[in-house]
N, C-alpha and C positions, 0 to 999 in steps of 0.2 A: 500448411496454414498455421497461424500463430494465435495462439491464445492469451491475449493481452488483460492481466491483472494489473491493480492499482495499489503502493502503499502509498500511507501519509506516515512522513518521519520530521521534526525535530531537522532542520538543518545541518548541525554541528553535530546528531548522533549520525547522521547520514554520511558524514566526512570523516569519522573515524572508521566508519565500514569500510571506507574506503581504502583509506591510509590501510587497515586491518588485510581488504580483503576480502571478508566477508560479513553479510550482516546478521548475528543471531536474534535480531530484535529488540520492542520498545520493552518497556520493564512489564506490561498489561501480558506482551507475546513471549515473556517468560515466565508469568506467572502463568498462566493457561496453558506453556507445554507446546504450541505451537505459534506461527508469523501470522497476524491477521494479514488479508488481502480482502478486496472490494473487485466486481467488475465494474464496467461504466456505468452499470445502470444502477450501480449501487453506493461510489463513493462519495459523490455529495453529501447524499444523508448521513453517512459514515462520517466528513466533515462536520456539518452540521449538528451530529451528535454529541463528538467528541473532542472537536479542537477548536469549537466557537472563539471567536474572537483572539487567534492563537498565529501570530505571525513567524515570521522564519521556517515555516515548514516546508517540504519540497512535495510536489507529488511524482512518485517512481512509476512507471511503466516495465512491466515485466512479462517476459516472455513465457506463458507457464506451460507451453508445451516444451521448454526446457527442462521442468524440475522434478518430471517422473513423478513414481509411485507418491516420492513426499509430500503432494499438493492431491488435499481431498477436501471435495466439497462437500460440507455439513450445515445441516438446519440452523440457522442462528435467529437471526429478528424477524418474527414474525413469519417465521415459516419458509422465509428463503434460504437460499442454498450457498452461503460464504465459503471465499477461497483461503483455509488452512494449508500452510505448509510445514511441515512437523521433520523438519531439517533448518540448517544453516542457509540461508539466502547465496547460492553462487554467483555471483555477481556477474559472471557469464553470461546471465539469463535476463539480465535488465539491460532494458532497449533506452532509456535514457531518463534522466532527474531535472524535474525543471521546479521553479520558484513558485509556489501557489498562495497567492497575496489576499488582501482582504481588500474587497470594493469598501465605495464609501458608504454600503446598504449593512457593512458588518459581517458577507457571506465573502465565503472564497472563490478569488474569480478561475475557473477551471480552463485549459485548453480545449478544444476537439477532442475526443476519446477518440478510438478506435470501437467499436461495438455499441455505440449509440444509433 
């Protein structure tokens, strides 16, 4: 069974992971030492909080019962429990990157999750 986390990246940083390989993350997920992730019931507000009104970003689906030991869940906002990955991103381990747009209400309009 697959454990599906969420990032929000920057398009064009998304596209050098690629081209790269792998992704070490946004400048925030190296200053703090590891990858922010989000599960479903969390990245909204994770949007919401931090990329208001912020187009060309992608949202990534990730597999993190691929990424082992390096992915641990720690206390972040308000007492829930966020998915840190304190490794390089194997890109192995993401199920796919899709386009995550801004309706005309100014939020991002999200797919179906998987774990909603």
């Amino acid at each position: 069974m697959s454990q599906i986390i969420y990032k929000i990246a920057p398009e064009a940083m998304w596209r050098e992971a690629e081209r790269s390989g792998r992704f070490t993350g946004a400048p925030i997920d190296i200053a703090d030492g590891f990858i922010h992730f989000s599960t479903a019931a969390q990245v909204r507000e994770t949007a919401a909080r931090h990329f208001t009104g912020q187009t060309d970003l992608l949202l990534i689906a990730v597999d993190g019962a691929q990424l082992g030991e390096a992915l641990k869940y720690e206390v972040s906002r308000g007492g829930a429990l966020f998915p840190h990955l304190y490794a390089p991103l194997d890109l192995d381990a993401v199920l796919w990157a899709r386009p995550l747009p801004l309706g005309g209400d100014g939020r991002h309009q999200f797919p179906m999750l998987e774990g909603e």
